[in-house]
N, C-alpha and C positions, 0 to 999 in steps of 0.2 A: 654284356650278356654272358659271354664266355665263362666270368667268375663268378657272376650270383648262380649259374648252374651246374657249380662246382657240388653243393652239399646232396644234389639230388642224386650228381653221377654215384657218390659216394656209397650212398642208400641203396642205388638200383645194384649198381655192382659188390653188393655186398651179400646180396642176393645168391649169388656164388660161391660164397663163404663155404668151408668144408664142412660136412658134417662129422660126425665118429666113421660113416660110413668108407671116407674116403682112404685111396692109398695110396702109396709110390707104388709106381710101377718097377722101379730097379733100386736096389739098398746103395748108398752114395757109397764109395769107397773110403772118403773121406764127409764129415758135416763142413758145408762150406761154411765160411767165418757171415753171421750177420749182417756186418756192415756191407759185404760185399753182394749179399741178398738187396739188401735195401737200397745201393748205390744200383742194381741195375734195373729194377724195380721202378725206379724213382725218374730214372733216365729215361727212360721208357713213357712213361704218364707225361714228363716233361716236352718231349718230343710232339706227343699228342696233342696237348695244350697249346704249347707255341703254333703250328701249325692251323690252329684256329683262328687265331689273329695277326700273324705275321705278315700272311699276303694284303691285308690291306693295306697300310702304307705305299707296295710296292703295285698297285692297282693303277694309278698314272703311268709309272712310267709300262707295264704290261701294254698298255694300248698302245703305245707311240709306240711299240719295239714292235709289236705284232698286229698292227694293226685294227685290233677287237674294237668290234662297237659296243656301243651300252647294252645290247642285249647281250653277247657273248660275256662282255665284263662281268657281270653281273652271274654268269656261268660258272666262273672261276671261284666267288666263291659257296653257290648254290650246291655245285656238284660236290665239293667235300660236305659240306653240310646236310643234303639230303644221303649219299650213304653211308655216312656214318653215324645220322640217327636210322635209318632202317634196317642196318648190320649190326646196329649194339646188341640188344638183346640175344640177335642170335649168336655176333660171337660169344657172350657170357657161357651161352648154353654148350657152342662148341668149346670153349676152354673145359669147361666140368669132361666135358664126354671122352674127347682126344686126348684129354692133358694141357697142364698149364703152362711147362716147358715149351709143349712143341705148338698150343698156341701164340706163345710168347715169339717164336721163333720165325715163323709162318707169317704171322700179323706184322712185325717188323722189317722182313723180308721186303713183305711186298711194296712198306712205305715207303722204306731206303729206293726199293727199285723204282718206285713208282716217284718220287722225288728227285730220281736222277733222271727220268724221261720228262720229266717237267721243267726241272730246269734248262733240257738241253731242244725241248718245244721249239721248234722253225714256223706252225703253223695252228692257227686259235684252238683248232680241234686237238691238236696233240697237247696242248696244255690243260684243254678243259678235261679231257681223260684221264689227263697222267692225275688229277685234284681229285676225279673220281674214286682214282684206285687209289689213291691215298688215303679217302676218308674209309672204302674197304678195310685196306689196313688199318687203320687206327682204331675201328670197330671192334675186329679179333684183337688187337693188341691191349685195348685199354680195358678191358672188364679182368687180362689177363697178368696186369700190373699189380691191380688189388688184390686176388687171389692166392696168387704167390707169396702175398706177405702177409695173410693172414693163414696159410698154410705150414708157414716157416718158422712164426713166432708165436709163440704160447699166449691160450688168453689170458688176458688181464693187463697189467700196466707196459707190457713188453709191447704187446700188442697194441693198444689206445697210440704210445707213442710214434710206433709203424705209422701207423695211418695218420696221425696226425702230422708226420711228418714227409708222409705221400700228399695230404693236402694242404701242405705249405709250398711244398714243391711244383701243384697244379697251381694253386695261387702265382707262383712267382713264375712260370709259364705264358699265363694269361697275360700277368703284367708286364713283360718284358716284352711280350710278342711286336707291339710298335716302336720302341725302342729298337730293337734289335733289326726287324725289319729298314727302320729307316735308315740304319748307319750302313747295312748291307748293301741295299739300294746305293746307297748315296755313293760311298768311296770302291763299294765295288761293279753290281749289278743285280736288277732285278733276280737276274736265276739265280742268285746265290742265296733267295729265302728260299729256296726251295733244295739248293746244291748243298748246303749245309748238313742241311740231314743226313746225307752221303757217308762224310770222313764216320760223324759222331754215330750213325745207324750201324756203322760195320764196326766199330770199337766196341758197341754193346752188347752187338751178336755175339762178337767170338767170346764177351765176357758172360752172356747169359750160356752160352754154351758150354764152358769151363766150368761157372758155377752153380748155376742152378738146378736141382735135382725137380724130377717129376713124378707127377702126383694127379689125381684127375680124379673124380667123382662115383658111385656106385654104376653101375650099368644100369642101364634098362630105357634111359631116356634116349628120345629122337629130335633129327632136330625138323625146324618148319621154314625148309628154307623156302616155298614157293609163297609163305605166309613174308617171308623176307622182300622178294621180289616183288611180289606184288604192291605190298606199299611201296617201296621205293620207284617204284617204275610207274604208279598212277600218279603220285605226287609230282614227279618230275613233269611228267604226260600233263597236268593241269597246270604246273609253272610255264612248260613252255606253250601251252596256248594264251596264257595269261599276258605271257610279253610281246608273242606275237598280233595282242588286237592292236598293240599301237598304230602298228604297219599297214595291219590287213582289215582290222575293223572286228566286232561281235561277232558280225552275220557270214563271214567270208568262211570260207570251208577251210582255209589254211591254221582258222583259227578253232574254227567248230568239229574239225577230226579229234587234236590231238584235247579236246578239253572234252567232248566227249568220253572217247578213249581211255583217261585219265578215271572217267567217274565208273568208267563199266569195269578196268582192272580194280579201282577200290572195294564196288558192291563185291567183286571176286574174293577179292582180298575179306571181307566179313565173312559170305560163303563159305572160305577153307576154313577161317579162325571157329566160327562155329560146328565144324564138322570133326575136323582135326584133334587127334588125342593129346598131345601137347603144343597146343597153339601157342607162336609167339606172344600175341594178344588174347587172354581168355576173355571173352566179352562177358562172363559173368561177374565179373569185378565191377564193373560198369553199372552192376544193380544195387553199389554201395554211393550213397548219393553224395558222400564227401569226394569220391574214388572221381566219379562222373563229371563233379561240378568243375575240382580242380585240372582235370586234366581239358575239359573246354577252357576255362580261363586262360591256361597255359598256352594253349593253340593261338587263341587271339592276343595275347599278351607277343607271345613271339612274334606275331605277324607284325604288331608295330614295334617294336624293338630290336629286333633285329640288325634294320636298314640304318642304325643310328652310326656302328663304325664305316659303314660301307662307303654313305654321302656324306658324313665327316672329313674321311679321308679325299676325296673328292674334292668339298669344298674349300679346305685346307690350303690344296696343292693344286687344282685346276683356278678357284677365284683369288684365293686368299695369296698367291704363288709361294708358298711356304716347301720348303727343302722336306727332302723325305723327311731325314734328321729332325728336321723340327715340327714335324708332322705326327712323328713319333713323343717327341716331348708332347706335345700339343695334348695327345692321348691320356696325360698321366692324372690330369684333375679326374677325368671317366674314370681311371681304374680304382684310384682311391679312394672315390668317392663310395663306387659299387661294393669296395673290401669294407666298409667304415659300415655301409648299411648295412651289409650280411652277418657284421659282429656286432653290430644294437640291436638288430632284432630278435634274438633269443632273449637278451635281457628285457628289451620293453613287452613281450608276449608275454611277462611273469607278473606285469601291469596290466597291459590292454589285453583284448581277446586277438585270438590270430586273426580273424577276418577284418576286425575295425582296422589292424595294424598293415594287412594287407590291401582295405581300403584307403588308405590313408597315405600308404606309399604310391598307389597306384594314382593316386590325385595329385598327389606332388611330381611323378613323373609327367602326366599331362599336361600340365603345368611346365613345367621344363622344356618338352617338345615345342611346347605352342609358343613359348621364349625361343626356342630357338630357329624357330622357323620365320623370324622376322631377319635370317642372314641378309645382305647383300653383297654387292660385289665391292663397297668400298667400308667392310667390314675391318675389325680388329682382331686378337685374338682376347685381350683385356676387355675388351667392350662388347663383343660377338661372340665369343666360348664361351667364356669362363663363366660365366653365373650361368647358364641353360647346364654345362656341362654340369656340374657341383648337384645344380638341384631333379635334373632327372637321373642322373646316376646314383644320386642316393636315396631316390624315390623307387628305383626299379632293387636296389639292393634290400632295402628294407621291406618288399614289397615279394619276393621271390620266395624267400627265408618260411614265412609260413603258410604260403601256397601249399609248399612241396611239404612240411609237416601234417597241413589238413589234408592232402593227399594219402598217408599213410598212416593218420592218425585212426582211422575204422579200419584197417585193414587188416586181417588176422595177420599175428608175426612170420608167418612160415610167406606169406605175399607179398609182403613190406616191401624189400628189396624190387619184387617185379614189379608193384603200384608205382613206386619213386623212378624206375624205368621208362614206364610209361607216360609218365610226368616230365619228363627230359625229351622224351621220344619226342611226343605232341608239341613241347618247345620249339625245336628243334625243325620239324613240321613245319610248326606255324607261321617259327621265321621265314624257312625258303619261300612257302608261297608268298607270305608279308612282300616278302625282297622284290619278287616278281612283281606283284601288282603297285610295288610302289617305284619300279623302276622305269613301269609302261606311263605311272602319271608323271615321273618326273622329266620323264623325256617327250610328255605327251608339251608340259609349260613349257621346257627351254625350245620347241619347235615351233608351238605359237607364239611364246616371245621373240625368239631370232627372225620370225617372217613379220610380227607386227613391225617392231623397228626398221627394217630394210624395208619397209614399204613407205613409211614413216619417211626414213632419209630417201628413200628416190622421189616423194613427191615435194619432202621440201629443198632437196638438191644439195642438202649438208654430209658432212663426213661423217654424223653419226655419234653413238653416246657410248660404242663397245657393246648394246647389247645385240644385235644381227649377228649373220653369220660370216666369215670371211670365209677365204680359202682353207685357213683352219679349223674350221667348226665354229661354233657357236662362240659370242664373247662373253665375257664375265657376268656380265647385267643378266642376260638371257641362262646361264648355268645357276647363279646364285638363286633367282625362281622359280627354276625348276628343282634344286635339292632342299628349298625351302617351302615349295609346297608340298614333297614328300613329308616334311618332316610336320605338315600340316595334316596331311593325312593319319599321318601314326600317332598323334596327340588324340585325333579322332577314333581312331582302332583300339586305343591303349583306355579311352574314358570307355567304349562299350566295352569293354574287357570290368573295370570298375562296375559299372552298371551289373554284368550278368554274377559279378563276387557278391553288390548286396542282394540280388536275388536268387541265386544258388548255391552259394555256401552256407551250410550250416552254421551257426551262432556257438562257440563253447566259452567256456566261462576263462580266465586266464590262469 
């Protein structure tokens, strides 16, 4: 998921692009050399990226070190993921207004620091915060990577290559993130997905600071940060009552505060964007029905998508007992598959129309999920991966690609950038809560399975098949059911997501 949402971040943050209007604020003494623009540029994106998928791999061993249950795990990586989709847009806007330097500066800042408080985490909450402030940062820093080098480099081919080689560099971010992750895990320790970013965040500072010059947008715009807040902090408010019904139930007030709560800061969150002179979200966008359709599909698209590296990684390493290391390889059928989809479907859209293309991936995704949710515990990785991996990874790749083009394809150009924002944003969204309610069903099975079996062995007086609970948690039998009926649910999430594309996307010709 990481990578097929690579071409929207592109779009939304492009959105920021300078106009004539724009200016340095202080004449450079010297022009820094290009590559040194782009080398910090790059490093920057890269950071951001890896961090998106890195801590999965290191998800097992996080629990055993600190104890987290499936709810808090599940925290770890909700919280970089909800704010750093409800911080994007606004940092875009704060990059143009403050400056791209000193958002560049600021936003890295607080990743690096917020990276070293996470790695050095003693207790669940200090690490699920320090993931918080991290996707903070990564919000102001990532709209602040592309702007800088399209500020730097002149349009035309100079330019195209810029970016093209900004999103090779998010590609290969994405793709490393488990790799990387698991070897860190493996030969050193969990906090060092996270400690890493420490040495490399403070080499980039001092080199964005030596070379970067600054530059920032005309005056006059504001930003909407309670328009910020407020999504982010209802979304959250609805995730955590979402995981809380496993525990407490529907009807329990532990569950019905924070979900109410959740819906009354969102109506809030409409309220402002309606009132507000530059809303984060202008909801009249929403009255272009390609703008509308795609960005609900996105919503529910992330919801089952999402959760697919989460309980991968999971089943990997808790059933499969696979090494970080090889948990990390294990990942590389998913990446390639989702890079192979995102580069066919421009070419097959110049054949098919984007919606048949994106119905079409989306049914092969389902398909894939519902494959893969037949794991068990005396699974393979040749027999149990690899084909569900292959064919929903390339079903969500192919499938993303012109989503996020019918998304901005109505859009006037001067929106474009925000439409494809929004489109990432709602992703992004959709995931976290997906995550949530697919993490209260999957712990909802491995608890009825670990109690049928241990009732199973006390009445027939045997030692049992591994699926009950021991002293350790739940066994393999009872985990494998439970990440495998998630992964039943999201085949189920990802076909009505199919369903509302043929009945709300507009039809264009190819």
């Amino acid at each position: 998921m990481h990578l097929a949402s690579l071409d929207a971040s592109i779009t939304a943050m492009s959105a920021h692009t300078p106009s004539a209007t724009d200016h340095s604020s202080a004449a450079p003494r010297v022009t820094p050399p290009a590559w040194a623009v782009m080398l910090v540029a790059c490093a920057g994106q890269f950071l951001v990226v890896l961090d998106v998928s890195v801590v999965n791999v290191a998800l097992p061993s996080m629990r055993t070190d600190l104890g987290l249950g499936e709810t808090a795990l599940q925290w770890v990586v909700n919280a970089y993921a909800l704010t750093f989709a409800g911080f994007l847009l606004l940092g875009g806007r704060a990059a143009d207004l403050f400056g791209r330097k000193r958002a560049f500066l600021v936003g890295l800042g607080l990743f690096t620091a917020a990276s070293l408080a996470g790695g050095l985490a003693q207790q669940p909450w200090q690490l699920i915060a320090a993931r918080a402030a991290q996707g903070l940062g990564a919000a102001v820093l990532s709209p602040a990577t592309l702007t800088i080098l399209t500020t730097s480099f002149p349009g035309g081919a100079a330019r195209t290559r810029a970016i093209g080689t900004w999103t090779a560099v998010g590609a290969g971010g994405g793709a490393a993130g488990g790799l990387v992750g698991g070897l860190l895990t493996d030969y050193l320790s969990w906090r060092w997905v996270l400690l890493v970013n420490v040495p490399v965040g403070a080499l980039v500072l001092v080199a964005a600071g030596w070379w970067l010059v600054e530059s920032r947008a005309a005056a006059g715009r504001r930003l909407d940060v309670p328009g910020a807040v407020l999504v982010t902090t209802g979304v959250a408010s609805l995730a955590y009552g979402i995981v809380g019904t496993e525990q407490h139930g529907w009807g329990a007030a532990a569950s019905l505060v924070p979900l109410l709560g959740g819906c009354a800061l969102l109506v809030a969150f409409v309220a402002v964007e309606a009132r507000t002179r530059e809303p984060l979200m202008p909801l009249g966008l929403f009255r272009v029905r390609a703008v509308s359709a795609a960005n609900a599909v996105m919503l529910v698209c992330g919801g089952g998508m999402f959760a697919m590296w989460y309980f991968m990684s999971l089943y990997l390493q808790n059933v499969l007992h696979f090494s970080p290391v090889q948990a990390g390889l294990a990942f590389l059928p998913h990446t390639l598959s989702i890079i192979l989809g995102s580069k066919l479907a421009p070419r097959l859209m110049g054949v098919v129309s984007g919606k048949t293309l994106a119905m079409a991936g989306g049914t092969m995704a389902v398909v894939g999920y519902a494959w893969q949710s037949r794991m068990d515990a005396d699974g393979t990785f040749l027999g149990t991966v690899l084909g569900p991996a292959i064919v929903m990874s390339l079903g969500s790749g192919l499938m993303m690609t012109p989503l996020a083009t019918a998304a901005t394809s109505r859009a006037a150009p001067s929106e474009a950038g925000l439409v494809a924002g929004l489109v990432n944003t709602s992703r992004q969204i959709g995931g976290a809560l997906g995550l949530a309610v697919l993490t209260a069903v999957a712990a909802d099975r491995i608890s009825a399975t670990a109690t049928a079996a241990t009732t199973a062995t006390g009445a027939g007086g045997g030692a049992g098949d591994g699926s009950g609970g021991t002293g350790d948690g739940p066994g393999p039998v009872a985990l494998a059911a439970g990440y495998g009926h998630a992964f039943t649910v999201a085949s189920c999430i990802i076909a009505a997501a199919v369903v509302l594309m043929a009945v709300a996307l507009p039809h264009r010709r190819p």
